[in-house]
Backbone as ProteinMPNN parsed JSONL, in Angstrom:
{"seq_chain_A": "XXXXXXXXXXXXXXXXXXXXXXXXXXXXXXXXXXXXXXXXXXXXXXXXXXXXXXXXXXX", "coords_chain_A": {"N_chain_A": [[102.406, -15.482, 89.436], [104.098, -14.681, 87.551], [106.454, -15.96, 88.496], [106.351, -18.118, 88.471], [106.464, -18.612, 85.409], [108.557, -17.853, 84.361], [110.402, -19.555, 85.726], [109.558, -21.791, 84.221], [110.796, -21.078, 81.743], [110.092, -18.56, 80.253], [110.638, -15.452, 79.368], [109.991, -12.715, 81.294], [107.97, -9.732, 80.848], [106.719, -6.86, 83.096], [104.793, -4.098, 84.292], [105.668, -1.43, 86.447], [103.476, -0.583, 87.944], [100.415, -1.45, 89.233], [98.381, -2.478, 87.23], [98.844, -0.745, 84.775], [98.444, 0.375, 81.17], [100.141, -2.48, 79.36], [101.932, -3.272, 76.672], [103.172, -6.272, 74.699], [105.645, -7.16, 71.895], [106.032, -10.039, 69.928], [107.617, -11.553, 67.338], [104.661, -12.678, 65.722], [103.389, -12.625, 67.663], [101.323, -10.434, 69.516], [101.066, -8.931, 72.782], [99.187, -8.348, 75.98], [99.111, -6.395, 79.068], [97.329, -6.401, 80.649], [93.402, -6.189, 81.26], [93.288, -3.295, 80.618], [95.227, -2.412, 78.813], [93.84, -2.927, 76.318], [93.553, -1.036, 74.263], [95.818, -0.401, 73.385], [96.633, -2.656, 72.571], [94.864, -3.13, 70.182], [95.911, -0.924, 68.569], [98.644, -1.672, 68.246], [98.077, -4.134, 66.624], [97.022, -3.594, 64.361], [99.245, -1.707, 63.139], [100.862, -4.014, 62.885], [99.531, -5.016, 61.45], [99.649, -3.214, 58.822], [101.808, -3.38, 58.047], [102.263, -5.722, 57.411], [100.826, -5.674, 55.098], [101.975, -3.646, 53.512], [104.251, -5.419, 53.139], [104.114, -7.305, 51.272], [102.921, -5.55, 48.985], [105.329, -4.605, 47.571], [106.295, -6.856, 47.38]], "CA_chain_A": [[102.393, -16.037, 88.101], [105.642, -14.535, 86.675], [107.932, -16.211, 88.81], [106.505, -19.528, 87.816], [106.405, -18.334, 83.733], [109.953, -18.074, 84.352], [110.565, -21.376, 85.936], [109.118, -22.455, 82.795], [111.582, -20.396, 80.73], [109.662, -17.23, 79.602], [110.896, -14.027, 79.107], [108.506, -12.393, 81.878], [108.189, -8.299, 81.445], [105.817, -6.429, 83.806], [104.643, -2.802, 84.364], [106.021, -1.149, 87.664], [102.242, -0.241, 88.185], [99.788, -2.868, 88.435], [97.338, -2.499, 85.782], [98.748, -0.209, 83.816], [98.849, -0.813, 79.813], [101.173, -2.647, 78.502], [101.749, -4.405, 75.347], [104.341, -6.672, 73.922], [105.316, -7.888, 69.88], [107.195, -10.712, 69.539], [107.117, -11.812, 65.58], [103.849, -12.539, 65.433], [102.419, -12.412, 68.902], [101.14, -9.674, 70.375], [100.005, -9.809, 73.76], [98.789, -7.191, 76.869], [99.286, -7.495, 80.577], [95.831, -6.25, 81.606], [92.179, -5.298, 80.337], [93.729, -1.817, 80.564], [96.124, -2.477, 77.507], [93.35, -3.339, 74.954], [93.57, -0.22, 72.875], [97.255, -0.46, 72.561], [96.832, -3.832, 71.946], [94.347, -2.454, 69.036], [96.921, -0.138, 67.579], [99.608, -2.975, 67.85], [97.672, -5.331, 65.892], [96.997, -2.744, 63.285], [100.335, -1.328, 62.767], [101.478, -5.164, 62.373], [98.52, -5.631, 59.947], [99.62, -2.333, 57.639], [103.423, -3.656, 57.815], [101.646, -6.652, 56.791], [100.218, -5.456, 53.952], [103.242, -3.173, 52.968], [105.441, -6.048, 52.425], [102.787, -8.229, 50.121], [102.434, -4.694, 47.862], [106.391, -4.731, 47.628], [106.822, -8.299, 46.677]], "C_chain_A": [[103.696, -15.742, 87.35], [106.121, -15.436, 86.999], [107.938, -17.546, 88.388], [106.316, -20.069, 85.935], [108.065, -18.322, 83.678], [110.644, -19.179, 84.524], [110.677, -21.923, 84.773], [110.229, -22.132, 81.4], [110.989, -19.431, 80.219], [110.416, -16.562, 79.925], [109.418, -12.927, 79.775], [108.825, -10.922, 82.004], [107.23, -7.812, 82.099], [106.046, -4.755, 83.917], [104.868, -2.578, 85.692], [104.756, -0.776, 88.73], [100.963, -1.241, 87.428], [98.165, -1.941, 87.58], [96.841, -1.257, 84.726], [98.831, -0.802, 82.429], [99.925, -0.888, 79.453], [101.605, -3.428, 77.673], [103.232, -4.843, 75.038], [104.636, -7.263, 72.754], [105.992, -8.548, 70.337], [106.829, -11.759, 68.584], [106.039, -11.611, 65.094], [102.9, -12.518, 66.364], [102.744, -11.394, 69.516], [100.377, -9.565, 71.84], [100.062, -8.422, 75.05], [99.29, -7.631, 78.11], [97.828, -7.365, 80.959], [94.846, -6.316, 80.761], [92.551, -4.35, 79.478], [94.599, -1.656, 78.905], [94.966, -2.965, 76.464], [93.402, -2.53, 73.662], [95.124, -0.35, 72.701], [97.636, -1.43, 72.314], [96.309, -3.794, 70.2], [95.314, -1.993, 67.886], [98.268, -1.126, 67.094], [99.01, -3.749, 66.579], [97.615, -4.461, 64.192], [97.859, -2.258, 62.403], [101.449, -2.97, 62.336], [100.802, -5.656, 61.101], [98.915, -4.542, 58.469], [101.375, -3.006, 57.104], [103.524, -4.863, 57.074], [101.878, -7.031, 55.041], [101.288, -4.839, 53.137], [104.156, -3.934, 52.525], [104.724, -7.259, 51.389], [103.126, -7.148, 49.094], [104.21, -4.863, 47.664], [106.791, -5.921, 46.997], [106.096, -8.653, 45.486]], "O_chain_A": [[104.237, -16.569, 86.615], [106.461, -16.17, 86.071], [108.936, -18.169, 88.025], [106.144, -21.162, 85.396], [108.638, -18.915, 82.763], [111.367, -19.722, 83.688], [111.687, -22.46, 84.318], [110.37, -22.803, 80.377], [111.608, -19.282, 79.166], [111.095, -16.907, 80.891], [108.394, -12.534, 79.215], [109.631, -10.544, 82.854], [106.274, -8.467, 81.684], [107.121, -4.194, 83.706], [104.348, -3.431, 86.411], [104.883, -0.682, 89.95], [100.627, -1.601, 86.299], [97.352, -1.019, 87.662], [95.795, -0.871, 84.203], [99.136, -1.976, 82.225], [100.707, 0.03, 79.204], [101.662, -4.586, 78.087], [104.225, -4.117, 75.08], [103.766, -8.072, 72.431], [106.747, -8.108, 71.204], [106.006, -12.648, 68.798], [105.883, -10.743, 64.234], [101.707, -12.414, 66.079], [103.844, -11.146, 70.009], [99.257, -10.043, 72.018], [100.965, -7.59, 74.969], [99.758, -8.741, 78.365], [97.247, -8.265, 81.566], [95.098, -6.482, 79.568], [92.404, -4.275, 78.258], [94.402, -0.753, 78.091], [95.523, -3.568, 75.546], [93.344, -2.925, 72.498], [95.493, -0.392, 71.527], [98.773, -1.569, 71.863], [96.962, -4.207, 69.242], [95.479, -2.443, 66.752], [98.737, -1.269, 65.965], [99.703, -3.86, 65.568], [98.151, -4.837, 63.15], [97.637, -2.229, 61.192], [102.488, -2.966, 61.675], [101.194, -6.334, 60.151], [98.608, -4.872, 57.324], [101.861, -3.003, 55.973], [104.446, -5.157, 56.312], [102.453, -7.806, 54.278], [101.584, -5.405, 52.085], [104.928, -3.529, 51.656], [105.498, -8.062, 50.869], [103.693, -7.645, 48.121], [104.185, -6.089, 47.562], [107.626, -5.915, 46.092], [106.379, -9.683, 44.874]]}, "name": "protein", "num_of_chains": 1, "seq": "XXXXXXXXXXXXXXXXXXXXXXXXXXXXXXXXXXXXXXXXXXXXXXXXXXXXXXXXXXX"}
């Protein structure tokens, strides 16, 4: 599946160990490689939702 996400033009990163977690941001998508990554998908989403909120109270 990478090699043909690439084809495509993605930006394909992977963990050296399959199904460890691993999460990636980019602007507003966050996204996992496995199951295994759901809580640090969790904390991702969270820490984008307070940074969120931080720049709303600011403006």
């Amino acid at each position: 599946m990478p090699y043909a996400l690439t084809l495509a033009g993605a930006n394909v990163t992977t963990t050296p160990v399959d199904f460890e977690p691993y999460v990636v941001e980019d602007r507003e998508l966050i996204t996992g490689q496995n199951p295994r990554s759901d809580h640090p998908i969790g904390a991702a989403l969270i820490a984008a939702l307070d940074r969120k909120r931080e720049g709303k109270r600011a403006a």
